[in-house]
Phi, psi and omega in degrees: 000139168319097204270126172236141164239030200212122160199156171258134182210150177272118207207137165196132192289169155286152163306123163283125175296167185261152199283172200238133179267126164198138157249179187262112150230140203215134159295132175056038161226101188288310166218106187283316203122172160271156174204020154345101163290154134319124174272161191271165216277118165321156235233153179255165168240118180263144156266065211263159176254116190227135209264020158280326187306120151232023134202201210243032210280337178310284157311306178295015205246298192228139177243227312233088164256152175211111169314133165322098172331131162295167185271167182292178171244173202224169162279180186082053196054025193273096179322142167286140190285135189286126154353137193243116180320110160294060195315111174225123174278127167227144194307173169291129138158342208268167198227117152284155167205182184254101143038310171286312177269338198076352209291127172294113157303297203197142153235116211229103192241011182229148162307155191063351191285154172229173173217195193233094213278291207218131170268130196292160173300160164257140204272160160322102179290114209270194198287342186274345154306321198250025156230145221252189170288315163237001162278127168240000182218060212256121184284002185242151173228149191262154168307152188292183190258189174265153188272166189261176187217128194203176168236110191241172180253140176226103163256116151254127175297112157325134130305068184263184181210000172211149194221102163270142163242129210200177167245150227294136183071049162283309157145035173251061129257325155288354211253318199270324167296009177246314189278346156244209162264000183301189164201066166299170198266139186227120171205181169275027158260183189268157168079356184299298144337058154322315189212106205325157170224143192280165175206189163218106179268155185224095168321277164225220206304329222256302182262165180178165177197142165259153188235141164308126155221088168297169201279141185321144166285165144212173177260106178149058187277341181259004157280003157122016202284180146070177168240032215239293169351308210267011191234351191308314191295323153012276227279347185292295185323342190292157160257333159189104181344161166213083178294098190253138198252149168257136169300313184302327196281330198294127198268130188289317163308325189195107183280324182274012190290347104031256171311301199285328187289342183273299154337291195298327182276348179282329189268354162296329172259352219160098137353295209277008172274352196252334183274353176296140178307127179213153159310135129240172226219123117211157210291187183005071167288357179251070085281159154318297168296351159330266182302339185286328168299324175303321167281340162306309164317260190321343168327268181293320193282308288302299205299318193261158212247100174269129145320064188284161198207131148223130138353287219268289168309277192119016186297165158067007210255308164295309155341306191277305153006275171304313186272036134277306175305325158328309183278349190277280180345144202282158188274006176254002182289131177281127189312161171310000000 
């Protein structure tokens, strides 16, 4: 299935039918009277979170939804039948705003929330309403009211709770297919990774958490370079980043160098992503270049605390692991 996490859409309520000019004529009723119905209420656009929903794939398909008019209203009182509502299912995690301004509407991040796009017209009120003590036969009805109409943006944001980040062909797509049940597509080119994937890593019997594997970073992602950009947004729901380093990238003169080119795109794109609790990860610890980058590291680093891991082995996997959950876990949670 496609992954879109992006769409534009046209959403318009229904028309309030307008209320009915009518009076009662009945054999051996001489003066019936007005019996004007009401008209019925234009139909709304809901916006719901539904956790069958993974992507916006719908919308790109179809923009224009418009809800159904109320009906007029007839005599003998009769109300007009209500506009028939529009529901649009959309995943946990998506954020409305409105499309000319940006200003954020909504966000609908637990299954069932819903929010309210376009409110239907109220329908029109018919002649049996407007009449008084001294008006007793009123020739008027007021019209239905117009329904709203707008243009919104639907982003969906992932629901993670760990984000690794790297640059392409590091290993976090092997790195999230040892720790869940995900299977993302894995080979030795660059780019291999399109489109994010979801994993459930499982602490022990009782916990989990999800983990993120966005598409490789490169530099300048966040002025739009690459494909990385374009999931950058991912990452603000996460609790904490997992920055995973390649040994073959790494400069024995400046180990981090790396890490500090990712920091900048991140804070180039979103300030407050660079303020996230975070990991640093490094991988394919069964090559060659493995331990020796590691001695670069503690080397140059001693203070700062890195994670070596290989995929492949599985050293260091448990390790890494945990001290994701650490940072995840609800603060009342007792330690393991």
């Amino acid at each position: 299935m496609k992954f879109v996490d992006q769409a534009k859409i046209y959403v318009s309520s229904g028309h309030g039918g307008a209320g009915c000019i009518s009076f009662r004529r009945e054999k051996y009723i001489p003066k019936g009277g007005p019996d004007g119905g009401d008209g019925g209420k234009g139909g709304d656009v809901v916006i719901l979170a539904v956790s069958q929903k993974e992507t916006l794939l719908k919308f790109h398909f179809n923009q224009h939804f418009k809800a159904k008019n109320g009906q007029p209203g007839r005599g003998q009182r009769q109300t007009g039948k209500d506009g028939g509502n529009i529901i649009l299912a959309v995943p946990p995690g998506t954020k409305v705003s409105e499309t000319a301004t940006g200003r954020k509407l909504a966000d609908l991040t637990e299954p069932g929330e819903s929010w309210l796009a376009a409110k239907g017209g109220r329908g029109g009120q018919g002649n049996a309403r407007m009449a008084t003590s001294t008006r007793r036969t009123p020739r008027l009805a007021q019209p239905g009211e117009p329904g709203e109409e707008c243009c919104l943006l639907l982003e969906l944001i992932l629901l993670a709770n760990a984000g690794l980040v790297g640059y392409p062909n590091v290993g976090k797509s092997t790195l999230i297919s040892k720790l869940s049940a995900a299977r993302p597509k894995i080979a030795d080119y660059p780019f291999t990774t399109l489109i994010p994937n979801l994993g459930v890593v499982r602490v022990d019997e009782d916990h989990s958490f999800v983990m993120a594997d966005l598409p490789g970073l490169i530099d300048g992602a966040a002025q739009g370079a690459g494909l990385g950009h374009r999931f950058l947004k991912h990452l603000s729901r996460c609790q904490v980043l997992v920055h995973i380093l390649d040994p073959a990238r790494m400069d024995p003169d400046c180990p981090n160098r790396d890490l500090t080119a990712m920091t900048k795109e991140l804070k180039a794109f979103d300030p407050e992503l660079a303020k996230k609790p975070r990991l640093i990860a490094l991988g394919k610890m069964d090559q060659e270049e493995g331990p020796l980058a590691l001695e670069y590291w503690k080397k140059t680093h001693p203070r700062t605390m890195i994670y070596p891991f290989s995929s492949y082995t599985g050293e260091g996997l448990k390790e890494l692991k945990f001290a994701m959950w650490q940072l995840i876990k609800p603060k009342d949670e007792k330690p393991a």
